[in-house]
C-alpha beads as a LAMMPS data file, in Angstrom:
LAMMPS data file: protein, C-alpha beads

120 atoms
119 bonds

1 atom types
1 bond types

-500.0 500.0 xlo xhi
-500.0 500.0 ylo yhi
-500.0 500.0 zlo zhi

Masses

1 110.0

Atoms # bond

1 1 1 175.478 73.018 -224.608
2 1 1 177.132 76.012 -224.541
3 1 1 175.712 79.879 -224.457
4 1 1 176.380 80.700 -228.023
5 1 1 174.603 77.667 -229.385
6 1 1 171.469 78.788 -227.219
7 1 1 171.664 81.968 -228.352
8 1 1 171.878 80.692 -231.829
9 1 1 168.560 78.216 -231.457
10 1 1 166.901 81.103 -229.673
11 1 1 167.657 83.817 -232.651
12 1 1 166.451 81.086 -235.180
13 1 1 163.456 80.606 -233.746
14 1 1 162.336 84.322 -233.749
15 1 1 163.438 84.604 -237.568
16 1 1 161.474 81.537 -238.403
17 1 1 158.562 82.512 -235.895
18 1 1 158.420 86.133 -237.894
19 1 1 158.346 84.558 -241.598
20 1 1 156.093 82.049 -240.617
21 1 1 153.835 84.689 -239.628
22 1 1 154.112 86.469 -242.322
23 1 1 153.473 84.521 -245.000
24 1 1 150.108 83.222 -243.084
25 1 1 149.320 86.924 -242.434
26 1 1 147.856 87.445 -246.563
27 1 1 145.717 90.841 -246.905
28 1 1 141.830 90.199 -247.457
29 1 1 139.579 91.822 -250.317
30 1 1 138.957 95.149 -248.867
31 1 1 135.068 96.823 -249.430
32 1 1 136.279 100.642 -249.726
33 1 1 139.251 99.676 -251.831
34 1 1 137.500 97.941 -254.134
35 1 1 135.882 99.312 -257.397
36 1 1 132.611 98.671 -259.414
37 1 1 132.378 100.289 -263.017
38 1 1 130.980 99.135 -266.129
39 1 1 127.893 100.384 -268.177
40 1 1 125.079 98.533 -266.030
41 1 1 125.975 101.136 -263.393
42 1 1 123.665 103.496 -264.985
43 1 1 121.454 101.384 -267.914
44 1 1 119.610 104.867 -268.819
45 1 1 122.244 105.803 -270.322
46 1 1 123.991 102.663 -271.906
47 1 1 120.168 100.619 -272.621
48 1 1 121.779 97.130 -273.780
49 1 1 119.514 94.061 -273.593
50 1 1 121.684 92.489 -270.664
51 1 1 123.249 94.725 -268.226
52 1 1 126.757 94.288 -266.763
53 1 1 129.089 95.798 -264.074
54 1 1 132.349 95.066 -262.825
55 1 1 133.672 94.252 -259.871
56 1 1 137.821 94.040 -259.174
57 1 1 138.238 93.625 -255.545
58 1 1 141.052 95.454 -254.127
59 1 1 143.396 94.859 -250.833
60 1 1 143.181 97.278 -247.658
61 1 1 146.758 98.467 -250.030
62 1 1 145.109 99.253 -252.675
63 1 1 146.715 96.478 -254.400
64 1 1 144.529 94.144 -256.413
65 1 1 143.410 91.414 -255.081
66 1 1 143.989 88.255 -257.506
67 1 1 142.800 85.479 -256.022
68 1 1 139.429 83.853 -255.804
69 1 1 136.967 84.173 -252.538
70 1 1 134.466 81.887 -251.841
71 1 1 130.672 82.089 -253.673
72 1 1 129.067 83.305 -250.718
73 1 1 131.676 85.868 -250.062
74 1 1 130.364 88.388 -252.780
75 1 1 126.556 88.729 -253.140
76 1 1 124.802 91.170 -255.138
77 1 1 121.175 91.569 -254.429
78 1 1 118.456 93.736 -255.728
79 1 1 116.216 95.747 -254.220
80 1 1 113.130 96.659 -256.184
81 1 1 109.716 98.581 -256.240
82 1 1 107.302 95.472 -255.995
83 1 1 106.844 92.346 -254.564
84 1 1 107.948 90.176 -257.456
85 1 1 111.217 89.632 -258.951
86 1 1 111.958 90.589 -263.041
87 1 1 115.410 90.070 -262.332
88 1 1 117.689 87.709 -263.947
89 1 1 121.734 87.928 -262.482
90 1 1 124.746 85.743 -263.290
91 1 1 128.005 86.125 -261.463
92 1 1 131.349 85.310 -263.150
93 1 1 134.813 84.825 -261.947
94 1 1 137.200 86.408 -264.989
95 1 1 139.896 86.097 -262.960
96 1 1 142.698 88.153 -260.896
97 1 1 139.850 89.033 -258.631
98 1 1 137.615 90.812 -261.471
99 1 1 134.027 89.417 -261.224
100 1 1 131.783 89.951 -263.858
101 1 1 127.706 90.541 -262.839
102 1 1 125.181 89.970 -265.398
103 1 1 121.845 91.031 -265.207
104 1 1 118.546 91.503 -267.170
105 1 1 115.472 93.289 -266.342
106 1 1 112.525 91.378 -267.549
107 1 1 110.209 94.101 -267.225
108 1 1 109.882 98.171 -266.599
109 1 1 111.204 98.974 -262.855
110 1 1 110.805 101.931 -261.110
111 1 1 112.802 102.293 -258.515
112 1 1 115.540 99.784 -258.601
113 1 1 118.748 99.603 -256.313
114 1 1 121.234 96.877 -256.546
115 1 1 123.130 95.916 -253.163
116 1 1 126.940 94.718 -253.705
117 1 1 128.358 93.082 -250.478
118 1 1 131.515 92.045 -249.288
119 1 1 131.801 89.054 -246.265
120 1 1 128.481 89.855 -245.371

Bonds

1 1 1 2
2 1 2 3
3 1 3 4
4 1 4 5
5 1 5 6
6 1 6 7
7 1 7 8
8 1 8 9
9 1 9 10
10 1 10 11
11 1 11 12
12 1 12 13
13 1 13 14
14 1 14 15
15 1 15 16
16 1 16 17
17 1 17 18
18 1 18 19
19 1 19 20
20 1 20 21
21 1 21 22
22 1 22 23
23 1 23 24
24 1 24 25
25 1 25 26
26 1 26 27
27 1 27 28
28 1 28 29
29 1 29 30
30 1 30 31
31 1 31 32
32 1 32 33
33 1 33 34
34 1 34 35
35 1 35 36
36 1 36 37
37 1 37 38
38 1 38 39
39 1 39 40
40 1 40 41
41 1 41 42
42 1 42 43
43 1 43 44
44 1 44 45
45 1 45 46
46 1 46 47
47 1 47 48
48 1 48 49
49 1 49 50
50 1 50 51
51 1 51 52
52 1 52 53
53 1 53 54
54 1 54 55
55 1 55 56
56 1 56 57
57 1 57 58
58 1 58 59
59 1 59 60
60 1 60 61
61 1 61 62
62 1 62 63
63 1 63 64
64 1 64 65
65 1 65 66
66 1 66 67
67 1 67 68
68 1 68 69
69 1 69 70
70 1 70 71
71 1 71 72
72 1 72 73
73 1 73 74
74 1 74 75
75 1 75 76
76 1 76 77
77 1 77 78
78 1 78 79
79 1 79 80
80 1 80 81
81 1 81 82
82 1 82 83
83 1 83 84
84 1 84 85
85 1 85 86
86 1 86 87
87 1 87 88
88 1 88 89
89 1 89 90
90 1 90 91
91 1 91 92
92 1 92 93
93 1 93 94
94 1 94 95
95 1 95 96
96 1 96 97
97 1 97 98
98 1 98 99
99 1 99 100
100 1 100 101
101 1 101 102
102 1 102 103
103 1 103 104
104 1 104 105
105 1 105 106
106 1 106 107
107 1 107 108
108 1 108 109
109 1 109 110
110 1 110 111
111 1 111 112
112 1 112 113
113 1 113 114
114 1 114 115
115 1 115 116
116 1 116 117
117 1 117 118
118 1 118 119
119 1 119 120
């Protein structure tokens, strides 16, 4: 075995070390990237019988984030004035990392604050 072939084997292994690496390395759904909008947001002043927001998760980039996480990944949760829950929520997956959160409140809340988290 001469130099040249070692060298050869040695390069090789770097450039298929680096894409390897790379293509493992895939940017996570980022929490300050990502946006919520949609009418539910504020239901005083869009009053519809079931409330909805949206949720398109975003990459660290910026870029959108079109693949699925897992359930337990995204929770919304609601934090409310009494003991009780009047709450009703659906989560949907539309697809190319856009959820979709339904919600209806089943009776007059005061203060109401709805938690979105991310991993956590």
């Amino acid at each position: 075995v001469n130099m040249a072939t070692i060298l050869i084997l040695f390069f090789s292994l770097i450039i298929y070390t680096t894409v390897s690496c790379s293509q493992e390395k895939e940017d996570l759904p980022s929490a300050v990237q990502s946006i919520v909008f949609g009418p539910g947001i504020d239901p005083n002043k869009h009053p519809l019988p079931i409330q909805y927001i949206y949720i398109q998760l975003k990459t660290s980039n910026g870029i959108n984030y079109t693949k699925s996480i897992n359930d337990d990944e995204l929770t919304l949760t609601t934090k409310q004035s009494t003991d009780r829950n009047f709450i009703t929520m659906y989560k949907h997956y539309v697809g190319d990392g856009l959820y979709l959160w339904r919600y209806r409140i089943n009776r007059e809340l005061e203060n109401l604050s709805i938690i979105i988290k991310l991993r956590g």
